[in-house]
VMD Tcl script that draws the C-alpha trace (Angstrom):
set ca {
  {-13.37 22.46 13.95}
  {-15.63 25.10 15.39}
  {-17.20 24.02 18.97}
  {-14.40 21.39 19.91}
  {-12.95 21.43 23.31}
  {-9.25 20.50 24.16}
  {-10.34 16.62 24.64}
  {-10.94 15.47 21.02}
  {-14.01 13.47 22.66}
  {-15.97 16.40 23.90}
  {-17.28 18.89 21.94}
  {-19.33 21.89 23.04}
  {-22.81 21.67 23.94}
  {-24.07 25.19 22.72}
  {-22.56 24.61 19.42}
  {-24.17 21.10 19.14}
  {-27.72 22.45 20.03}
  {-30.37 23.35 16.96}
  {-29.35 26.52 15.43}
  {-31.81 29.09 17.02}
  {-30.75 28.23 19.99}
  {-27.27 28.78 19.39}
  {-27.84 32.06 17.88}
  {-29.86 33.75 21.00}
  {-27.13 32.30 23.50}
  {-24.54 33.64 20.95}
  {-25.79 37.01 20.89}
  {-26.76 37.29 24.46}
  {-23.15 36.16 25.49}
  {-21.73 38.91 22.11}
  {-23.64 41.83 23.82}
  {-21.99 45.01 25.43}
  {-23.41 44.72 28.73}
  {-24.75 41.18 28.54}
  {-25.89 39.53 31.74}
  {-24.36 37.30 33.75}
  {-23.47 33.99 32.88}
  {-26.08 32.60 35.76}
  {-28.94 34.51 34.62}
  {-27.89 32.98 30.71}
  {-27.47 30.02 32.34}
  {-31.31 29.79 33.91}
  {-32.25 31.25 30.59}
  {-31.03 28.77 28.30}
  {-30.64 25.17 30.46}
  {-26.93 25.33 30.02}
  {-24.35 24.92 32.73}
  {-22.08 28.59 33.26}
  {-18.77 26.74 32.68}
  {-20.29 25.14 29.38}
  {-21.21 29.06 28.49}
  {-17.76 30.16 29.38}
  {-16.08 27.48 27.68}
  {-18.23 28.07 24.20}
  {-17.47 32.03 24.81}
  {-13.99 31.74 25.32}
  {-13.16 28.72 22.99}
  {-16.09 28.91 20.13}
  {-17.50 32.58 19.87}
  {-13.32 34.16 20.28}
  {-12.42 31.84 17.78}
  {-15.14 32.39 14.96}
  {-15.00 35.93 15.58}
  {-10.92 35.77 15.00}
  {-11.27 33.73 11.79}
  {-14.10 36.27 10.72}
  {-11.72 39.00 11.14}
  {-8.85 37.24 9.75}
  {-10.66 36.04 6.20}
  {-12.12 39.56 6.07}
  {-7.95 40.85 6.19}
  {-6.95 38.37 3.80}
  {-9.47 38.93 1.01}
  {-8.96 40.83 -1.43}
  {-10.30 44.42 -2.08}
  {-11.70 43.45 -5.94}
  {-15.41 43.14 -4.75}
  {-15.70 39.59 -5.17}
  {-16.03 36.73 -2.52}
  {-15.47 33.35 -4.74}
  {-13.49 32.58 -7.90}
  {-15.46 30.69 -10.53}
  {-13.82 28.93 -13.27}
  {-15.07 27.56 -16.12}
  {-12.56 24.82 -18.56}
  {-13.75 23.72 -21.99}
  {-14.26 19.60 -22.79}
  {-10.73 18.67 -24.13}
  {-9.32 15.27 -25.81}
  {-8.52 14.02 -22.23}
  {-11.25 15.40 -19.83}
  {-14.53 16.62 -20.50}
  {-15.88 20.09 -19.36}
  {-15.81 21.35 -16.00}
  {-16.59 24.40 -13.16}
  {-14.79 24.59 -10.61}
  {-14.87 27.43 -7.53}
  {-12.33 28.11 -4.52}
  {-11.82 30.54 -2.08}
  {-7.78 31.67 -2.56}
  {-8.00 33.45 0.72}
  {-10.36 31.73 3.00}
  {-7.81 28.48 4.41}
  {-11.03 25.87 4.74}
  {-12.59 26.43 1.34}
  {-9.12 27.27 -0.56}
  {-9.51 23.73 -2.35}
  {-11.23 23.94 -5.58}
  {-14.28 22.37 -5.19}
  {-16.91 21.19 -8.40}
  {-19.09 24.65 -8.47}
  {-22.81 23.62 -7.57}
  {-25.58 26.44 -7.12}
  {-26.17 30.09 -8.88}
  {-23.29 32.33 -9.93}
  {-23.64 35.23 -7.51}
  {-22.90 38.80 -7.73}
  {-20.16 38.43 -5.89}
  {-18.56 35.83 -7.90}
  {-15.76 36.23 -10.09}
  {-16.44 33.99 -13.33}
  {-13.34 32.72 -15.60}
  {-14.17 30.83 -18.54}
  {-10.55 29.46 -19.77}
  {-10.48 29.54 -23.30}
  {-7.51 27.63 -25.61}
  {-5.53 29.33 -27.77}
  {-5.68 27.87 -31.51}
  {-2.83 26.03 -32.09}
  {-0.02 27.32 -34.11}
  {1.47 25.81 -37.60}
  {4.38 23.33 -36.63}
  {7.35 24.65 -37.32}
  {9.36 21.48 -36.84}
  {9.26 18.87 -39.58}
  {9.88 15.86 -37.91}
  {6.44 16.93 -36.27}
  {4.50 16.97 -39.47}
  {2.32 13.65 -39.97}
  {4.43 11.35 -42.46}
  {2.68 8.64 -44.45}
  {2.42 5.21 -44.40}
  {5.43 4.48 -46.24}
  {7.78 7.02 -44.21}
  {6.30 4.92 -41.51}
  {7.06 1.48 -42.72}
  {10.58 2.89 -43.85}
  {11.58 3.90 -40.40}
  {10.46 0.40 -38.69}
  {12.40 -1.00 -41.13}
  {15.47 0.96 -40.50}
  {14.49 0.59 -36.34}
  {14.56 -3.76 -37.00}
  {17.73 -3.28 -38.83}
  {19.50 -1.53 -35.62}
  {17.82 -3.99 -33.77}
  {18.70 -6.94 -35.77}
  {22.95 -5.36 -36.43}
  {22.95 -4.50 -32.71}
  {21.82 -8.49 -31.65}
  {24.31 -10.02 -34.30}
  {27.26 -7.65 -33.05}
  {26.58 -9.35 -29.27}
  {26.25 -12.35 -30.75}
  {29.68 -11.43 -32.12}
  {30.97 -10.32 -28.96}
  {29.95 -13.37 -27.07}
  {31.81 -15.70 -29.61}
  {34.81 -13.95 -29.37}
  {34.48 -14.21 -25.34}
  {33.80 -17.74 -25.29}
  {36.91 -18.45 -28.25}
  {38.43 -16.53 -25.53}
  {37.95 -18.71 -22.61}
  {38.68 -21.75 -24.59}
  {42.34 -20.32 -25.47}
  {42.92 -19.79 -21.61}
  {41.61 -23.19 -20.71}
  {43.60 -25.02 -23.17}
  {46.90 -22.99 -22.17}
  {46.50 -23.71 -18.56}
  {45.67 -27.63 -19.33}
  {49.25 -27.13 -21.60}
  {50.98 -25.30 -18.55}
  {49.62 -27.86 -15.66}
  {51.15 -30.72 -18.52}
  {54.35 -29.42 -18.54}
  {54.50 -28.87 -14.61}
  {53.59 -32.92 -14.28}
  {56.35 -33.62 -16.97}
  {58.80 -31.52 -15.25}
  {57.97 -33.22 -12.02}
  {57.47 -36.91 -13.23}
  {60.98 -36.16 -15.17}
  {62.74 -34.70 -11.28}
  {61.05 -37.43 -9.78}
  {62.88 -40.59 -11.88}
}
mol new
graphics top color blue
foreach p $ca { graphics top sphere $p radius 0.5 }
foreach p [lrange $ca 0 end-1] q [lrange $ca 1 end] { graphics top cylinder $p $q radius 0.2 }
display resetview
């Protein structure tokens, strides 16, 4: 942010004084041959090292991201994009504006205010839809409708009886192998009860 120091807790006391004031210390410290930082200092009521810090940290900087943004944009003669999307089924109309090139306004942002000369203005406008080539995208009727729920609780019902199936024939299963390892312990006991007398 523009005036803070190093220590996130202190921020810089030219930049936090009314904005006149700021802009005569700003362009007596931006001049050629300005004066010295005591005489600015008597002038204005603030300390030299608070001067030097807002020259070197706060005027450097803006002047820097001034120069930057003004490399970045674009050479089309406009300073803001404006655009302008029609109400649909979902969301209801909107303007939005952004700055593509400036990195703190780059965010579109709801557009409040006049469109200026310098805007560029967008209005998005929807194609009409094209015929649907696809049948299975055409609106059926009712009884098409009714037919295919039918044929879905069919699946639904053949798939549930087939597991129901599945599950008898797992349990029959089980049963077989209990029943031939209650035969098999049987004839171990025999075997042994027979050794045995």
């Amino acid at each position: 942010m523009l005036g803070e120091m190093r220590h996130p807790s202190f921020t810089c006391a030219v930049c936090g004084s009314p904005p006149e004031v700021r802009a005569l210390v700003d362009r007596e410290l931006s001049r050629e041959k300005r004066k010295p930082l005591r005489v600015i200092a008597e002038m204005s009521g603030f300390s030299k090292s608070g001067l030097s810090r807002h020259d070197r940290n706060c005027l450097q900087k803006a002047a820097l991201e001034a120069f930057r943004d003004k490399r970045k944009r674009p050479s089309r003669g406009f300073d803001r994009v404006v655009v302008a999307f029609p109400r649909t089924s979902i969301e209801p109309a909107k303007i939005i504006s952004y700055r593509p090139w400036d990195r703190h306004y780059s965010e579109p942002v709801p557009f409040v205010g006049p469109l200026l000369p310098t805007d560029l203005f967008l209005r998005v406008v929807p194609e009409p839809l094209a015929p649907m080539l696809n049948p299975k995208a055409v609106k059926h009727s009712e009884a098409w409708v009714r037919r295919q729920i039918r044929a879905a609780d069919k699946r639904l019902h053949d798939a549930r009886k087939a597991e129901r199936k599945r599950n008898r024939a797992e349990r029959a299963a089980q049963r077989e192998q209990k029943k031939a390892l209650a035969l098999a312990l049987a004839q171990v006991q025999d075997s042994e009860d027979k050794l045995l007398n």
